[in-house]
N, C-alpha and C positions, 0 to 999 in steps of 0.2 A: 582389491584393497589398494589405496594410492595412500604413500605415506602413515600407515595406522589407520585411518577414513575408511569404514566400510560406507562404499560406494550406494550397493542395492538397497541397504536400510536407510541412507541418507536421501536418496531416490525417495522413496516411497513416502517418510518423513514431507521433505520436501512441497512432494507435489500432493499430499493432503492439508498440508497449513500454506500452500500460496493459493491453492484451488478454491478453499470453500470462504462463502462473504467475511467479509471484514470491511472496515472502512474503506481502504483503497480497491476494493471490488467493487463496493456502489458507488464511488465515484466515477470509475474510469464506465462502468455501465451507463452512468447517466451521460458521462460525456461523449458515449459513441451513441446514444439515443439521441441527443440534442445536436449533435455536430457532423456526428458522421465517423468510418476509421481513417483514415487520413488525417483530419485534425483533432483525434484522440493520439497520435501518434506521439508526442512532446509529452503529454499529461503519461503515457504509458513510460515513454525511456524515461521523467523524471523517479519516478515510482520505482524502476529495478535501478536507477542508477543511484537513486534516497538509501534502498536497501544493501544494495552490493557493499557499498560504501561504509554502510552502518554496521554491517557484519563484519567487515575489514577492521573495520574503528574497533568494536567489540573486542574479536577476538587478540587482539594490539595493547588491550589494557584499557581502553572505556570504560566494562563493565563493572570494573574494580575498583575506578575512581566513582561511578555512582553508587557502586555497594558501601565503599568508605562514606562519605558524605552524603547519609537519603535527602536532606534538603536541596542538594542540586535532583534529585531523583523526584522528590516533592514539585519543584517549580518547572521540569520538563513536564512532566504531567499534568499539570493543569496551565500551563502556556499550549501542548499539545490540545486541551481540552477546548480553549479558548478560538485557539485554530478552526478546530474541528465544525466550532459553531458557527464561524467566519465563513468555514467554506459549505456548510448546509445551507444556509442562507442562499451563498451564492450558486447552489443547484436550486432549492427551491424557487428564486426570480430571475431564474435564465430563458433566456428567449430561447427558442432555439436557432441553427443558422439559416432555415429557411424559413424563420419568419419576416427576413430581409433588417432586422435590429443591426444599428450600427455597435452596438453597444455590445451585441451577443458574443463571448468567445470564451471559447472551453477554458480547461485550467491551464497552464503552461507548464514548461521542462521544470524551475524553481519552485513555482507552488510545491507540485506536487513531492519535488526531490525532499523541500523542508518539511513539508507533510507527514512525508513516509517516518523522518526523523523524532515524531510526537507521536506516532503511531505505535500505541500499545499493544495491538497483536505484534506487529514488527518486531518489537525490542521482545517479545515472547519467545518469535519463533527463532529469532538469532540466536539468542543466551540458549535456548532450547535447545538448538543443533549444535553449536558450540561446548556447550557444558557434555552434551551426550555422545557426538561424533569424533570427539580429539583422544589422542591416550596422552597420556605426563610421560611419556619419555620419547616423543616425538617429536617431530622439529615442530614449533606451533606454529612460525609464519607458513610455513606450507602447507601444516592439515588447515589454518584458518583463508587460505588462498582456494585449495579444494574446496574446501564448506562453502565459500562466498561466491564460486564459479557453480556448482552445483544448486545452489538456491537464487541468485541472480538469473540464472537460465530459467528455472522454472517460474522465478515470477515474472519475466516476460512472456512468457509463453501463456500464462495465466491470464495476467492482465489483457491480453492480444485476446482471449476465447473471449475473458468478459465484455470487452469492447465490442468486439463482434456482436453478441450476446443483446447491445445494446444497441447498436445497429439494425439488429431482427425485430426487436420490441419498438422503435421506431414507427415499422408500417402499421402499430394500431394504434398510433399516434396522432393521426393526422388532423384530428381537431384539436383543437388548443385546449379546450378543456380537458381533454383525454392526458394532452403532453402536460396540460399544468398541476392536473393530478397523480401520475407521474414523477414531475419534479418534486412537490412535495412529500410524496412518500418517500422515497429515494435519503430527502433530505433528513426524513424525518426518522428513518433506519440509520442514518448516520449520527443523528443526537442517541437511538436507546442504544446505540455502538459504546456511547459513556456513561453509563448507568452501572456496569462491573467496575467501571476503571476509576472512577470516583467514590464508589465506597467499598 
């Protein structure tokens, strides 16, 4: 126990909601299939560095001002949704980087950091560990420092397997029609990703 934080239950939390798909899983999957892990590497630190951040913001007083006012809660959600389709698109007609496309390149460090920021599982699993890991008579910047170094870890570490992940699914990739069907599912698991989130 660090500061009121049980640790092992935060653990375990943790590494079952950064582990299993969500949106930033099938993207950084698509992005070590089409690129490779070296240049999924930006698209991954934006992703834990969107989240660490947001759980920081959160447990700071964020969650409060969008519980006060659901209209700012309303138009992050569907500017998030809007994203979301922006960036399916942009896996579904991604070349990959050895198809020699000057055009082709993964997501970067900002996509993905403001990404993570419209990401409905994200803002789940933060209030989620936040609401359930802190006590009220604890100091909150420090159990919300704990929570965000515990769950930041894991979702690097996550994002790193899925990219890998995507990287192995690569070698049965090798004809374009394989990788362009690929990108499209991928893409297209990213759109039914807003079908909860929208109604």
């Amino acid at each position: 126990m660090v500061e009121g934080v049980l640790l092992g239950p935060l653990v375990l939390f943790a590494v079952a909601l950064n582990v299993t798909p969500g949106p930033n899983v099938v993207m950084v999957t698509a992005t070590g299939a089409n690129f490779g892990f070296r240049r999924a590497i930006p698209h991954m630190l934006g992703i834990t560095f969107g989240f660490g951040s947001m759980v920081v913001a959160s447990g700071l007083g964020l969650a409060g001002i969008l519980q006060a006012d659901p209209r700012l809660h309303l138009v992050l959600k569907y500017f998030g949704a809007i994203y979301l389709v922006y960036l399916a698109w942009r896996i579904a007609t991604a070349d990959s980087a050895s198809s020699g496309s000057t055009e082709a390149r993964p997501i970067n460090f900002i996509e993905a950091a403001l990404f993570t920021w419209t990401n409905p599982k994200a803002w789940v699993t933060a209030l989620g560990a936040l609401s359930a890991y802190t006590v009220v008579a604890g100091n909150v910047l420090l159990q919300t420092l704990v929570i965000a170094s515990v769950l930041t870890i894991t979702c690097f570490l996550s994002v790193a397997i899925w990219a890998g992940f995507g990287v192995e699914i690569a070698r049965f990739l090798e004809k374009p029609s394989a990788r362009t069907a690929f990108n499209w599912s991928m893409a297209g698991l990213l759109i039914v990703s807003l079908i909860p989130v929208l109604w």
